[in-house]
VOPAGU-2260 file (C-alpha; in pm, 1 decimal, decimal comma):
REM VOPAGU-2260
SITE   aa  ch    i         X         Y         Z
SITE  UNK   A    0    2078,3   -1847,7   -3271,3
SITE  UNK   A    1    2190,8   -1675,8   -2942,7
SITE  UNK   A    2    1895,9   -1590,7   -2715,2
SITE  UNK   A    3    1995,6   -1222,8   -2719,4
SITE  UNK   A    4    1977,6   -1196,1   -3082,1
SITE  UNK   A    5    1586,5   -1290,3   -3142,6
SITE  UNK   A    6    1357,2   -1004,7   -3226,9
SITE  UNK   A    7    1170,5    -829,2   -3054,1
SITE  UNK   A    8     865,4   -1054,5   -3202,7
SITE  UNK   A    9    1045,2   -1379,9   -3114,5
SITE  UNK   A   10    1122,1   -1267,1   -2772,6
SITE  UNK   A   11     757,3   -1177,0   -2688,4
SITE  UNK   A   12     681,2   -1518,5   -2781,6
SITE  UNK   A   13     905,9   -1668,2   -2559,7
SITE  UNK   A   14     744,1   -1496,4   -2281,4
SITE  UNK   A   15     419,8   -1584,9   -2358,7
SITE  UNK   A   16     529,3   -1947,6   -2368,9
SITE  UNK   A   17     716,4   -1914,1   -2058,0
SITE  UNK   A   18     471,8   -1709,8   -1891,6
SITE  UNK   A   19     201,4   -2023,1   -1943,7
SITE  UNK   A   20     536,4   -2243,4   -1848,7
SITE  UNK   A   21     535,7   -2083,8   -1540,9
SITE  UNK   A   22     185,6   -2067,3   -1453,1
SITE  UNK   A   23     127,0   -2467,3   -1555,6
SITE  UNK   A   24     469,0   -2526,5   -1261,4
SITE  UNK   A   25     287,2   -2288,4   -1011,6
SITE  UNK   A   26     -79,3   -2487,1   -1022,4
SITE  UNK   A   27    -290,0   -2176,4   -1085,5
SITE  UNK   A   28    -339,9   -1964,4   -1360,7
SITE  UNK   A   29     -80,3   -1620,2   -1332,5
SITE  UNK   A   30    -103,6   -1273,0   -1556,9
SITE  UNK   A   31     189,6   -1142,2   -1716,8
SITE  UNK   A   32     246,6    -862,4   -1873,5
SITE  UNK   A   33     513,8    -702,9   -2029,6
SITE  UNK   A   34     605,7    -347,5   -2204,0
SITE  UNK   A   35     719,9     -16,9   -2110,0
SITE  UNK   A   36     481,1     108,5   -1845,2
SITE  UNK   A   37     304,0    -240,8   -1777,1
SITE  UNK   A   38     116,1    -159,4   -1441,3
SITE  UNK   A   39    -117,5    -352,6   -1189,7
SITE  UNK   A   40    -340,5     -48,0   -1107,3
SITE  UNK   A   41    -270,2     332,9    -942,4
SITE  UNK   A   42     -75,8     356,3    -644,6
SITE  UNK   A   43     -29,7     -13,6    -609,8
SITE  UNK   A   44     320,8     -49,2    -386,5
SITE  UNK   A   45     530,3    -271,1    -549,3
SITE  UNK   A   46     846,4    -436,9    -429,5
SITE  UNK   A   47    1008,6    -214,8    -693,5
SITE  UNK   A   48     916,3     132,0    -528,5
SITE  UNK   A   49     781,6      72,6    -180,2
SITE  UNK   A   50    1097,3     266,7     -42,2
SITE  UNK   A   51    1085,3     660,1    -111,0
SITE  UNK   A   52    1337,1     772,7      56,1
SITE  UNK   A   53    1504,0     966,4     -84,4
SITE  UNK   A   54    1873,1     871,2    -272,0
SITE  UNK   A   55    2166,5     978,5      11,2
SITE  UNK   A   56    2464,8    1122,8    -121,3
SITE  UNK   A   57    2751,5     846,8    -113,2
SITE  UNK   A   58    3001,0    1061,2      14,9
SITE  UNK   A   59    3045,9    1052,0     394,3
SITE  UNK   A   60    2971,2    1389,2     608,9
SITE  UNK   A   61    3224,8    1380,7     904,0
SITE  UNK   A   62    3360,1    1073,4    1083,0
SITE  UNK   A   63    3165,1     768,4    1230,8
SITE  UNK   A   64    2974,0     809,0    1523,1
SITE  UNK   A   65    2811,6     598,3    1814,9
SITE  UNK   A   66    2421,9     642,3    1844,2
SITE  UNK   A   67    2193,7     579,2    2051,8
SITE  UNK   A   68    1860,3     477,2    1845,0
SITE  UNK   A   69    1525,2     558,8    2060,5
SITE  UNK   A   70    1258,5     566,0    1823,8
SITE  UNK   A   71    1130,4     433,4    1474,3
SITE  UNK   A   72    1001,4     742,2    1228,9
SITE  UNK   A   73     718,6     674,7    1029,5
SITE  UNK   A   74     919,6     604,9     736,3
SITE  UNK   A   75    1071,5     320,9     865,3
SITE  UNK   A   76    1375,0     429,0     985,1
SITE  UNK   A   77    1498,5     405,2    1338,8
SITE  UNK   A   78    1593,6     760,3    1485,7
SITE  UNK   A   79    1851,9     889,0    1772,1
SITE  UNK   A   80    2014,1    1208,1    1890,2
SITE  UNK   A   81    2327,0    1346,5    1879,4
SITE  UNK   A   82    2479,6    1704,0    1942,8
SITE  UNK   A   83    2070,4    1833,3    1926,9
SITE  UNK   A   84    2042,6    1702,0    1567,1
SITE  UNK   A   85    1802,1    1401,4    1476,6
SITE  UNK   A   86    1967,6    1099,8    1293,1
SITE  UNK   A   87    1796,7     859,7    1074,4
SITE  UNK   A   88    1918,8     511,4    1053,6
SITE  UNK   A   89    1783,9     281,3     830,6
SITE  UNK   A   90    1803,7    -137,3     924,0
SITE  UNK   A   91    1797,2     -13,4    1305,0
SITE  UNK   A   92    1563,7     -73,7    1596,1
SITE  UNK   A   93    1497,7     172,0    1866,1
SITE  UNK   A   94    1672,6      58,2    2163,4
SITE  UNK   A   95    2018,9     -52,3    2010,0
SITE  UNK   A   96    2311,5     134,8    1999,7
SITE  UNK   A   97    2546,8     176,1    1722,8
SITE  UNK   A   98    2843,0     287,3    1478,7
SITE  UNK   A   99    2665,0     508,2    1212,3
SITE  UNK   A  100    2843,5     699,2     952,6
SITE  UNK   A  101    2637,3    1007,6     840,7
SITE  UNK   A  102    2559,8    1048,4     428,1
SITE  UNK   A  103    2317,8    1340,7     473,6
SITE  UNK   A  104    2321,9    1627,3     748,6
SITE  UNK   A  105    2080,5    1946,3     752,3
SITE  UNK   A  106    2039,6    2190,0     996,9
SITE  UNK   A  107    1849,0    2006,6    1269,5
SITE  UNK   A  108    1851,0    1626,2    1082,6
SITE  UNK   A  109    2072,3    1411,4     942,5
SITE  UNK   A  110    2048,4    1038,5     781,4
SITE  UNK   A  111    2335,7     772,3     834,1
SITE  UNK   A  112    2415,9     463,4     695,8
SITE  UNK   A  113    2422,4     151,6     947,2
SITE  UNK   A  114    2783,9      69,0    1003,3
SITE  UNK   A  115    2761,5    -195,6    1282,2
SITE  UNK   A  116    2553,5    -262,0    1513,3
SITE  UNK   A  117    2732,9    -287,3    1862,7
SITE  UNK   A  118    2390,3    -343,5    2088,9
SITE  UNK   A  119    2130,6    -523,7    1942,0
SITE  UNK   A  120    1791,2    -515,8    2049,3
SITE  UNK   A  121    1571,2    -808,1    2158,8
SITE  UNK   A  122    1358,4    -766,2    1824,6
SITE  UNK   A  123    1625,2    -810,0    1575,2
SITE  UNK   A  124    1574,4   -1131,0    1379,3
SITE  UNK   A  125    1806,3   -1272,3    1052,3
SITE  UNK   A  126    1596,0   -1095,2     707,8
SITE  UNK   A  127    1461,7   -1399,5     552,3
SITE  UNK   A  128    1543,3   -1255,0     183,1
SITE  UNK   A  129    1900,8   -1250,5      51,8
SITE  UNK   A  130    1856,5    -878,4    -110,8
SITE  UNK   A  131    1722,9    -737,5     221,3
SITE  UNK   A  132    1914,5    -412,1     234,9
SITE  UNK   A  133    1958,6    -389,7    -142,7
SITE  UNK   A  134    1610,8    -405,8    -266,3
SITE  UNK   A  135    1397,6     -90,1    -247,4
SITE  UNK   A  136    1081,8    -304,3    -103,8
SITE  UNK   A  137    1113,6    -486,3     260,6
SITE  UNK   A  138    1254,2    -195,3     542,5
SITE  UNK   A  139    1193,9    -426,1     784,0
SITE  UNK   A  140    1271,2    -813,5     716,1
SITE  UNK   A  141    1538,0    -739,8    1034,4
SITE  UNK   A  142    1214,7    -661,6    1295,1
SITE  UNK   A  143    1048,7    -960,8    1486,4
SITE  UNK   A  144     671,7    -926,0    1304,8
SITE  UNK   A  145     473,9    -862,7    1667,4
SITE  UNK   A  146     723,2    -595,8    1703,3
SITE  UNK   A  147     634,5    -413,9    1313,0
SITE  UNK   A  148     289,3    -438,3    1447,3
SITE  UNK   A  149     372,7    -256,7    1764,6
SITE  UNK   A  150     555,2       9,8    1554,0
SITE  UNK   A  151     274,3      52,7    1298,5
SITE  UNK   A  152      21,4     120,1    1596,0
SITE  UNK   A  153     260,2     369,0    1734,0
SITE  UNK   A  154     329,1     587,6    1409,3
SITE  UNK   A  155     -30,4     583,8    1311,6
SITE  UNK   A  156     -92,6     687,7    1751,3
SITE  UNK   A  157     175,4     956,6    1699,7
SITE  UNK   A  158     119,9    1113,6    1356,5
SITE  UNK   A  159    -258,1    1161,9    1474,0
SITE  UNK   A  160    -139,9    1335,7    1795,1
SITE  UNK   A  161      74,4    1512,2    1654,2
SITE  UNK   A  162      -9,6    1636,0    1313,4
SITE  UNK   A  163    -412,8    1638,5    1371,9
SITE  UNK   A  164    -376,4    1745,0    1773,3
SITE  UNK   A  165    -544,0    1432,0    1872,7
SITE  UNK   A  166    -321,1    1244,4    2131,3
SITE  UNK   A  167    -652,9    1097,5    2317,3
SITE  UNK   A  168    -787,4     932,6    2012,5
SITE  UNK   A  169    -863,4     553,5    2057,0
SITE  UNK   A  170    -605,4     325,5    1850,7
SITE  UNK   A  171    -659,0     -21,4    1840,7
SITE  UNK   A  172    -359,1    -258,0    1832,7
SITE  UNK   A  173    -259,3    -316,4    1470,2
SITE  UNK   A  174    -425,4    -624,6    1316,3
SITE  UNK   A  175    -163,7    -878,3    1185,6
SITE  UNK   A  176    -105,5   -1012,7     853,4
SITE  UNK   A  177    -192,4   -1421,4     849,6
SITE  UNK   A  178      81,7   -1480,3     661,8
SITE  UNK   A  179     376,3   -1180,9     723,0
SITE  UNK   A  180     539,8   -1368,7     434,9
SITE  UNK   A  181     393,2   -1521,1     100,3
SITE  UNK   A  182     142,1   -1300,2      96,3
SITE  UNK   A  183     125,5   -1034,9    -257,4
SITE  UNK   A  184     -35,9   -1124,3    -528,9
SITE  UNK   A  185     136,9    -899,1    -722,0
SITE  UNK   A  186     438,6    -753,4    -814,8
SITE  UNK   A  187     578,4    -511,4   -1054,8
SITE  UNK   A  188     977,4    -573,3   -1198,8
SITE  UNK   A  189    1195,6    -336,1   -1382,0
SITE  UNK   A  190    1523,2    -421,0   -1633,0
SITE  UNK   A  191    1823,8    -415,6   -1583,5
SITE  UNK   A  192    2059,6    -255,5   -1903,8
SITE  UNK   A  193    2113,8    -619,6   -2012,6
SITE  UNK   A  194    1729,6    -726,4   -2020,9
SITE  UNK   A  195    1681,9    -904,4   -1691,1
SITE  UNK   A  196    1379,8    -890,8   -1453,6
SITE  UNK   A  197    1477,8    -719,4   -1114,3
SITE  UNK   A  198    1371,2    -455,2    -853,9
SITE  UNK   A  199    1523,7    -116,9    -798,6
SITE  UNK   A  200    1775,1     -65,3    -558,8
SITE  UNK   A  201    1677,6     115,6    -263,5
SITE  UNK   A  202    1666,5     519,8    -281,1
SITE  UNK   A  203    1800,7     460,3    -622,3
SITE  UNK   A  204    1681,0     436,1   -1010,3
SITE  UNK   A  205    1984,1     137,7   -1047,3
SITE  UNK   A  206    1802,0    -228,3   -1139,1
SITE  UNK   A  207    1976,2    -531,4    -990,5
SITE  UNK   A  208    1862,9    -855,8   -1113,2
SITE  UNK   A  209    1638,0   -1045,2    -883,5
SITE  UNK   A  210    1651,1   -1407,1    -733,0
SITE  UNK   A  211    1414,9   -1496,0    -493,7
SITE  UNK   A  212    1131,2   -1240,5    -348,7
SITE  UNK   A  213     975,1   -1440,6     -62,5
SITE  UNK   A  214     682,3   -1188,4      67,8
SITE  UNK   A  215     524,6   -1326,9    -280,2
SITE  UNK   A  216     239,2   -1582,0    -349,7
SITE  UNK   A  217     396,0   -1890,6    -348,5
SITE  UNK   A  218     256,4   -1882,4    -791,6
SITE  UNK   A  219     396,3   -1586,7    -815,3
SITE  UNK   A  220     762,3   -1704,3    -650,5
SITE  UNK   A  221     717,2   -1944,9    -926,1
SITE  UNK   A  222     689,9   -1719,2   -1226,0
SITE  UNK   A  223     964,9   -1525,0   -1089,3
SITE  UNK   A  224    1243,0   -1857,9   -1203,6
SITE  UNK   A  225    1102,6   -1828,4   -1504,3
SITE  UNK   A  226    1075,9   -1427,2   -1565,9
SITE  UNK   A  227    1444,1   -1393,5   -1415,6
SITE  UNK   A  228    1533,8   -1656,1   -1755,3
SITE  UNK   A  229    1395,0   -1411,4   -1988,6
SITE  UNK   A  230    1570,2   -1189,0   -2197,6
SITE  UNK   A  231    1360,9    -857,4   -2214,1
SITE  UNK   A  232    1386,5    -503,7   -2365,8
SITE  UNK   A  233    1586,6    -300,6   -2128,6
SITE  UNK   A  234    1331,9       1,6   -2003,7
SITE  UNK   A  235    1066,8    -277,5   -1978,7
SITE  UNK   A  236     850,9    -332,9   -1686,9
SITE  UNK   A  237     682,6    -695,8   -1578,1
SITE  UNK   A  238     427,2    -681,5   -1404,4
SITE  UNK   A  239     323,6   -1018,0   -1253,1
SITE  UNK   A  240     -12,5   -1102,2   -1104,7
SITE  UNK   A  241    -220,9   -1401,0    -937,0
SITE  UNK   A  242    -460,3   -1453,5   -1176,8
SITE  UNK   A  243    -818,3   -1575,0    -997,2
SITE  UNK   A  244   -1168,4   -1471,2   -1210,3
SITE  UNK   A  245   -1295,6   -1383,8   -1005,9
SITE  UNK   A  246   -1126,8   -1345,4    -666,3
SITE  UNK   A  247   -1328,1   -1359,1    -339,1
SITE  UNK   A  248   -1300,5   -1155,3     -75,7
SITE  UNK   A  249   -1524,4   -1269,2     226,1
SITE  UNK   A  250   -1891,7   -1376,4      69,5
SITE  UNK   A  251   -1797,3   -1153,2    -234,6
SITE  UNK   A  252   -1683,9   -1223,1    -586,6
SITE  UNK   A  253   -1397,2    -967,1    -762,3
SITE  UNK   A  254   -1355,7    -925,5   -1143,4
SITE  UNK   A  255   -1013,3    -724,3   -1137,4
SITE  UNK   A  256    -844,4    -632,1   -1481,8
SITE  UNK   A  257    -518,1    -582,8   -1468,9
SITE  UNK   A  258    -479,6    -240,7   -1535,8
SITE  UNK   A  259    -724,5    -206,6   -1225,0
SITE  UNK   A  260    -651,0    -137,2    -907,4
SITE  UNK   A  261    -677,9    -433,1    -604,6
SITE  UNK   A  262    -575,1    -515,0    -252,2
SITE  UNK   A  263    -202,6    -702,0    -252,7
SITE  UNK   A  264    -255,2    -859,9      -2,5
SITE  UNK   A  265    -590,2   -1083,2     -42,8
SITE  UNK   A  266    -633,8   -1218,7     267,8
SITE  UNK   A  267    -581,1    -906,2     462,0
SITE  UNK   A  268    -862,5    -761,4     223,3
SITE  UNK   A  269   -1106,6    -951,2     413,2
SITE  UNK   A  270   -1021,4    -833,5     729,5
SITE  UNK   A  271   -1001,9    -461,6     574,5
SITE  UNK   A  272   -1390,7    -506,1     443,1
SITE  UNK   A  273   -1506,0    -627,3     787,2
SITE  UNK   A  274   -1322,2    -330,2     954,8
SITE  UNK   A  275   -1494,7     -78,1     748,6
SITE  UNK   A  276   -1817,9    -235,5     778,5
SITE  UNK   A  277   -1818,5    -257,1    1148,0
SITE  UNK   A  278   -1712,1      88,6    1123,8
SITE  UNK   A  279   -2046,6     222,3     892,2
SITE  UNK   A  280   -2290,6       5,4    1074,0
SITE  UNK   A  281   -2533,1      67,9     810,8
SITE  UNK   A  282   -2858,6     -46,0     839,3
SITE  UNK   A  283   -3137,1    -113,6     522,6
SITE  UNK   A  284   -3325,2     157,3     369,9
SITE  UNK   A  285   -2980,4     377,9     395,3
SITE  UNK   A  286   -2774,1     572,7     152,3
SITE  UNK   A  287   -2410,5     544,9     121,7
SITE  UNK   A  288   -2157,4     757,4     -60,7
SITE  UNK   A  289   -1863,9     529,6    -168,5
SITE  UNK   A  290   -1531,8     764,6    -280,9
SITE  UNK   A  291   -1258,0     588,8    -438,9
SITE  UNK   A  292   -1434,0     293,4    -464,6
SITE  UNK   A  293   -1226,6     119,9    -767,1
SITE  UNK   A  294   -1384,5    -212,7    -845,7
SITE  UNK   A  295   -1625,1    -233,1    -565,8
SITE  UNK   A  296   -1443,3    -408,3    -296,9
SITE  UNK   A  297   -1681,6    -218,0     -21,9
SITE  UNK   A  298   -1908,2    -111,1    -226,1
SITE  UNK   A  299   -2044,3    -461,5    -273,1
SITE  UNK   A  300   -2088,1    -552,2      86,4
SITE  UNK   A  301   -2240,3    -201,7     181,1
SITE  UNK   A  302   -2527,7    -240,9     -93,9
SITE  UNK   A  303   -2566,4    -584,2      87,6
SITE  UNK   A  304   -2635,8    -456,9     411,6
SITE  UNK   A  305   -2848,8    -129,2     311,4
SITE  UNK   A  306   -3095,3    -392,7      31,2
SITE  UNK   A  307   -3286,8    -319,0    -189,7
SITE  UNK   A  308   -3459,6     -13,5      -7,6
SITE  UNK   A  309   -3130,9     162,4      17,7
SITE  UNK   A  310   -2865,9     305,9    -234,5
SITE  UNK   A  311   -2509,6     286,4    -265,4
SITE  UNK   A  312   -2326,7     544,8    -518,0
SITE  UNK   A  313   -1954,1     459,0    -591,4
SITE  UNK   A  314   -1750,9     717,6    -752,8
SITE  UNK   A  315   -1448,7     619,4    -944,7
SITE  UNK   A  316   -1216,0     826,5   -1223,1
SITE  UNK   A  317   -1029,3     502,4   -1428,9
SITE  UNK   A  318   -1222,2     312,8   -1705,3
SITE  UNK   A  319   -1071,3      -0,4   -1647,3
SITE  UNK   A  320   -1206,7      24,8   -1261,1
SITE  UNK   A  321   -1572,1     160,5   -1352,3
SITE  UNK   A  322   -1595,4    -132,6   -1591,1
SITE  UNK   A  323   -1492,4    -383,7   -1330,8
SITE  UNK   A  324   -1736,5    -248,9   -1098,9
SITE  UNK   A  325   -1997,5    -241,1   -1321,8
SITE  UNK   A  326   -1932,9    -566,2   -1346,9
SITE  UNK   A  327   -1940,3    -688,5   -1017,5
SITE  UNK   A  328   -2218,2    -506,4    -893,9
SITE  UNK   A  329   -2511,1    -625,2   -1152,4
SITE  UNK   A  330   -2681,3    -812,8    -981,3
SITE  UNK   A  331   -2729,0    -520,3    -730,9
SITE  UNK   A  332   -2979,9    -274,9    -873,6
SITE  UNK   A  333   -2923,6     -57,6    -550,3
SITE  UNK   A  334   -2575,3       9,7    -700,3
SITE  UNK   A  335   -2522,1     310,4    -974,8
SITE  UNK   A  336   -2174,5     440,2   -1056,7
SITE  UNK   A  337   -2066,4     779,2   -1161,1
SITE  UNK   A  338   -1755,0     825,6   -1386,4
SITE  UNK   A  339   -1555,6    1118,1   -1219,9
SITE  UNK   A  340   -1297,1    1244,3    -978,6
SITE  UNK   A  341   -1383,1    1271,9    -656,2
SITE  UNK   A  342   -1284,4    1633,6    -655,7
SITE  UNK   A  343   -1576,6    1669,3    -928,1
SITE  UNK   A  344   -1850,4    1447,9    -800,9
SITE  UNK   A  345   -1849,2    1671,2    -476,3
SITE  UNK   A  346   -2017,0    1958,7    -673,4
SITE  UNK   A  347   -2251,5    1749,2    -859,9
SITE  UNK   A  348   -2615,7    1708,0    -765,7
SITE  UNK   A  349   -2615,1    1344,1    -683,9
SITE  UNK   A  350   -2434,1    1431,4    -397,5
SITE  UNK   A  351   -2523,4    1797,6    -274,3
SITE  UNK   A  352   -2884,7    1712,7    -314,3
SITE  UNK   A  353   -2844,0    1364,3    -150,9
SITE  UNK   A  354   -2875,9    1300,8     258,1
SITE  UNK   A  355   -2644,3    1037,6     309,2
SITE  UNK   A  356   -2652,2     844,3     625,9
SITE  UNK   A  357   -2285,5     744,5     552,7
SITE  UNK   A  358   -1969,9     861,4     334,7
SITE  UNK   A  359   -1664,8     631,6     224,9
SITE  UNK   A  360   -1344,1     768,4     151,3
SITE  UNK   A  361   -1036,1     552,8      30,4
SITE  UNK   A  362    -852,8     811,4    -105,8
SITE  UNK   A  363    -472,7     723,5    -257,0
SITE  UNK   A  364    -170,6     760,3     -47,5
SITE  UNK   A  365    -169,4    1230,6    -113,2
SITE  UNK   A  366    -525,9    1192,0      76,9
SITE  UNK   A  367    -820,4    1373,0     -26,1
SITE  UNK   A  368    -805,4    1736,8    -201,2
SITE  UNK   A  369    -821,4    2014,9      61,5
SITE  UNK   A  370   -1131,3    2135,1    -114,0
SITE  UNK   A  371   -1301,8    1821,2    -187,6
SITE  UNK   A  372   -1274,9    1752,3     175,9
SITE  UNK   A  373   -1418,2    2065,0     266,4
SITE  UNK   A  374   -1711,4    1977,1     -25,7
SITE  UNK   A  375   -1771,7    1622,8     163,3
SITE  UNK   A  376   -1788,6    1752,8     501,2
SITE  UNK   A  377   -2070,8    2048,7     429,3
SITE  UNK   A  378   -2274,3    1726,1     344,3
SITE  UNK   A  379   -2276,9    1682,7     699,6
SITE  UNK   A  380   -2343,1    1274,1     708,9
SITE  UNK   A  381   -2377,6    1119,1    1034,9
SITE  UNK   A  382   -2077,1     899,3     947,9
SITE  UNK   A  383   -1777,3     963,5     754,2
SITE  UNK   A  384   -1554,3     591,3     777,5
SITE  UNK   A  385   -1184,3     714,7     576,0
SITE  UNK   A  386    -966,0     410,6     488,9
SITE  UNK   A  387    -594,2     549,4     455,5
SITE  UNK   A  388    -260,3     448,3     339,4
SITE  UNK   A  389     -75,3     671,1     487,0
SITE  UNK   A  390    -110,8     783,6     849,9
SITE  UNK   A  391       3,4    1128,6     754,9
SITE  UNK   A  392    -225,8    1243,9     530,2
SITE  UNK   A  393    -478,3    1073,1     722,2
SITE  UNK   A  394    -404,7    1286,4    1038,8
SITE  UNK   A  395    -354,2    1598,4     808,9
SITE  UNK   A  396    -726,2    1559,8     685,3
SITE  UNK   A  397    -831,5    1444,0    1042,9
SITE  UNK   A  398    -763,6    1785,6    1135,9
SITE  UNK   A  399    -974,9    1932,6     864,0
SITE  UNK   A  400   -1265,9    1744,6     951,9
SITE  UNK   A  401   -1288,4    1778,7    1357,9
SITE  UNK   A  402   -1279,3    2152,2    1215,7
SITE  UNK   A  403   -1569,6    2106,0    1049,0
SITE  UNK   A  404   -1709,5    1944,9    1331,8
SITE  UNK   A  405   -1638,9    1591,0    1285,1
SITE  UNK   A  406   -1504,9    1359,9    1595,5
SITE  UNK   A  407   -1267,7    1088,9    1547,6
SITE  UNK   A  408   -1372,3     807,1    1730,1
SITE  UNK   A  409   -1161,7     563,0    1685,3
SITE  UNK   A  410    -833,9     442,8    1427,8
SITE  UNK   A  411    -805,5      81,2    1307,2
SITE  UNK   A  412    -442,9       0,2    1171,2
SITE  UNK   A  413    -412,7    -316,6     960,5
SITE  UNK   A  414     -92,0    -483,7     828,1
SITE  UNK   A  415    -201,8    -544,3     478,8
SITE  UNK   A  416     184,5    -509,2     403,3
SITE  UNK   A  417     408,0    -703,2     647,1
SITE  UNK   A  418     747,6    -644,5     608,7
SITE  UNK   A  419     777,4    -261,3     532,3
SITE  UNK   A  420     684,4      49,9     707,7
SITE  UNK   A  421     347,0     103,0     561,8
SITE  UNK   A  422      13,9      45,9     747,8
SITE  UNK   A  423    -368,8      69,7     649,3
SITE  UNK   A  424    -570,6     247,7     883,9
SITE  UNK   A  425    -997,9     278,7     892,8
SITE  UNK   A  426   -1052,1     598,2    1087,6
SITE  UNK   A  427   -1434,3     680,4    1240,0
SITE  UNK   A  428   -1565,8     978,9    1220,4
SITE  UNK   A  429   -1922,3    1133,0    1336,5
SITE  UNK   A  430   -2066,1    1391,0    1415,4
């Protein structure tokens, strides 16, 4: 019988067998899952939406044009002037010069498409993947890696000056990545109409069938020959993860479900914990308010540092999380967890009637509720440490707080996802 014509029963079969096929090649153990909205936790950035630009039209506006790039926008795309309007360019690097045909124009921007590039500049390098430019993940497989670090410590340095006002804030050169490739342990894949795994085209909804991904976990690269063999229901998702029970982050140990959320990049988690807790400098006896805190992956080392004299409350809104956590922390009695938003635990008594030495936020890429914000700052702790995703809702709450009387004292970016635009910063505040 022809592979395509199995049922739906047979085929899920076959991909448990050649899910276990794949792990047994790969050496490790590696989740799969499969079905119509199969996820790997809340705003999780996956190869197969990282880019959100949004879809140009395909018709031309006007004729090509030479450009001048001189800067990189925070979304990744290299910008230049011409005739007073701004042009976007993705694949180009501030400093080259090149033929540009515009797909988009507005009254004082535009976006173009990268025609040829006449004047390349010293940080151009060959994309290591052969869908660079296709794929809706990597933006910048054509940048020399010191150089994405360089531009991640410059958008997070500009959106805070100029979005929050604060061009004197201190930000600290980007850390790297220790491996800029090889390094997610996770990934989520779409269909295409004929069943195969692939990734979305970028700015579009279009699948294209996927050969190689190499920013992946060298497992994961493995279960990828076999997933790209399958023959799936078209509107399925796969979502793909390294499976370790637990995983450890520095001294810590990490139950993660898959439908919880976790750090891609594990290595760079480690550095991301140490950040933060250089950043609280907590000391025992103290109590900590932990936002966002998923399956614990600071809440664990803060109850560490403030023992048993000292209290760490994690707030958390998905099941699958506040189970993990549970999990993770039992052995920590200083630990207790509370089931809600965040925009609801900020009018509950635990926390109004609390005096925290210390507040955690690690809000999703939208930031943290206007309100909410508002809530946390009235509890006026000493420190307020916000880990962000994005560096412009960081800057817009930034703003909010050194209105309520908060200084920024410093921004940490960290490249916990080499190879695109994005950038994890862990902003100090006190006041």
């Amino acid at each position: 019988m022809a592979q395509g014509r199995h049922s739906k029963r047979d085929r899920e079969r076959m991909n448990r067998q050649n899910a276990r096929h794949a792990r047994k090649r790969a050496g490790e153990r590696t989740r799969v899952q499969t079905g119509p909205q199969a996820r790997d936790g809340a705003e999780a950035l996956m190869p197969s939406d990282m880019n959100e630009r949004p879809a140009a039209p395909q018709q031309p506006v006007g004729d090509p044009l030479e450009l001048l790039l001189t800067g990189m926008a925070p979304g990744g795309d290299a910008l230049g002037r011409h005739e007073g309007m701004v042009i976007f360019v993705a694949g180009a690097l501030p400093g080259e010069r090149a033929r540009v045909q515009l797909t988009e124009r507005k009254a004082s921007w535009g976006r173009a498409r990268l025609l040829e590039v006449l004047e390349p500049a010293p940080e151009r390098v060959i994309p290591a993947c052969r869908h660079f430019g296709l794929c809706g993940g990597c933006t910048w497989q054509h940048v020399e890696y010191a150089a994405q670090l360089g531009f991640k410590h410059a958008i997070v340095r500009e959106q805070l000056a100029r979005i929050a006002r604060l061009p004197d804030v201190e930000v600290r050169p980007c850390l790297p990545s220790p491996q800029p490739f090889g390094y997610r342990n996770t990934t989520r894949l779409a269909t295409t109409a004929e069943g195969r795994a692939g990734y979305r085209v970028a700015g579009s909804h279009t699948v294209f069938p996927v050969q190689e991904c190499p920013i992946l976990e060298p497992a994961l690269q493995a279960d990828l020959e076999t997933v790209r063999a399958m023959v799936l229901d078209p509107g399925d998702e796969v979502t793909l993860r390294v499976e370790a029970d637990p995983i450890r982050v520095g001294a810590f140990d990490y139950t993660v479900s898959l439908d919880s959320f976790f750090q891609v990049n594990t290595a760079m988690a480690a550095h991301l914990v140490d950040a933060v807790m250089s950043a609280l400098a907590l000391q025992p006896g103290q109590r900590v308010l932990d936002l966002y805190a998923g399956v614990g992956l600071f809440t664990l080392p803060m109850a560490a540092q403030v023992g048993s004299a000292g209290h760490v409350l994690a707030v958390e809104s998905a099941p699958s999380a506040i189970a993990d956590g549970r999990r993770n922390s039992r052995s920590l009695p200083q630990v207790s967890w509370l089931e809600t938003p965040v925009e609801e635990a900020v009018t509950r008594t635990e926390l109004t009637r609390t005096l925290w030495s210390a507040i955690l936020v690690d809000p999703p890429r939208r930031g943290v509720e206007k309100e909410a914000l508002l809530a946390l700052a009235s509890l006026r702790a000493p420190t307020l440490v916000y880990v962000s995703c994005d560096p412009a809702t960081l800057a817009r709450d930034a703003a909010l707080l050194t209105e309520q009387g908060y200084r920024l004292l410093s921004a940490q970016p960290l490249d916990l996802f080499p190879q695109t635009a994005h950038v994890e910063t862990v902003a100090t505040f006190a006041r």
